[in-house]
C-alpha positions in Angstrom: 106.9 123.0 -40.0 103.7 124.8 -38.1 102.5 127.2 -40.4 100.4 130.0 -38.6 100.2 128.8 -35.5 97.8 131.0 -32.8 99.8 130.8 -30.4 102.4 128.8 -27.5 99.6 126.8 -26.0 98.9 125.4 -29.3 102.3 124.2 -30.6 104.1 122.8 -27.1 102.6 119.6 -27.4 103.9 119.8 -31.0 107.8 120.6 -30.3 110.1 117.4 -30.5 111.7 116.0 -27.0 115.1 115.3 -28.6 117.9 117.4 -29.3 119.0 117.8 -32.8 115.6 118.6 -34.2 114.5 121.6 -35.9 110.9 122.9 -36.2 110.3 125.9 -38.3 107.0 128.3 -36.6 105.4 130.6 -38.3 102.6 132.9 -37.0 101.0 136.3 -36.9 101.8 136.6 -32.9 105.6 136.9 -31.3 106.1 134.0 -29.1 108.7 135.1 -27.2 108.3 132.8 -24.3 109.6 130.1 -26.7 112.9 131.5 -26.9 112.7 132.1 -22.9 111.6 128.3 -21.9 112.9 126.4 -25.7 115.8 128.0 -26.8 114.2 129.1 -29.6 115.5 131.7 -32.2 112.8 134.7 -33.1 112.8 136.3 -36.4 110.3 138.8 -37.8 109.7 139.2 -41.0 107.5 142.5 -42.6 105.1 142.4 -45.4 106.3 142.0 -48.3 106.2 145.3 -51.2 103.6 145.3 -53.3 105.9 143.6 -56.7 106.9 141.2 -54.2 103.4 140.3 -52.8 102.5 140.0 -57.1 105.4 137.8 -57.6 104.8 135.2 -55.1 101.2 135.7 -56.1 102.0 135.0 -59.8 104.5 132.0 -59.3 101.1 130.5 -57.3 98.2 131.2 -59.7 100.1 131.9 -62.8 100.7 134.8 -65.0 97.6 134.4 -66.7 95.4 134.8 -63.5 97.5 137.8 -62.6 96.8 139.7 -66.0 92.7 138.0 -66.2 91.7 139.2 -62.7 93.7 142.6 -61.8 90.9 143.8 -59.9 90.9 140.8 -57.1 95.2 140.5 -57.7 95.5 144.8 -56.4 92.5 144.1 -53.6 94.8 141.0 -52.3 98.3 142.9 -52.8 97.4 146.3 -51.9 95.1 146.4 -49.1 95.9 143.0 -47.0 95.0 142.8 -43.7 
């Protein structure tokens, strides 16, 4: 797993040699020239809704972090950059 990588220059050295192996990319930037040179399969994902963003946020922090600090939970869920 690279999680957020910046981009294709930063994860080649990364990518396994043999066949067989799978490495899961994720990042904010389409590498497309992965699936051009590696094979690789691209899939893009949008944000998530708003409950959604809340849920994942509340099965992180808890639901008592959600309820004690609404005000920083809505400026993380509704106005990510």
């Amino acid at each position: 797993m690279l999680d957020n990588a910046r981009d294709t220059h930063q994860i080649r050295p990364l990518l396994p040699g043999s066949p067989g192996c799978l490495v899961l990319i994720t990042s904010r930037n389409r590498m497309t020239s992965l699936n051009a040179r590696h094979g690789a399969q691209l899939l893009s994902l949008g944000a998530l809704s708003v409950s959604d963003a809340r849920e994942a946020l509340s099965l992180r922090l808890g639901e008592h972090r959600i309820v004690a600090e609404r005000a920083a939970i809505d400026e993380i869920v509704c106005c990510r950059v």
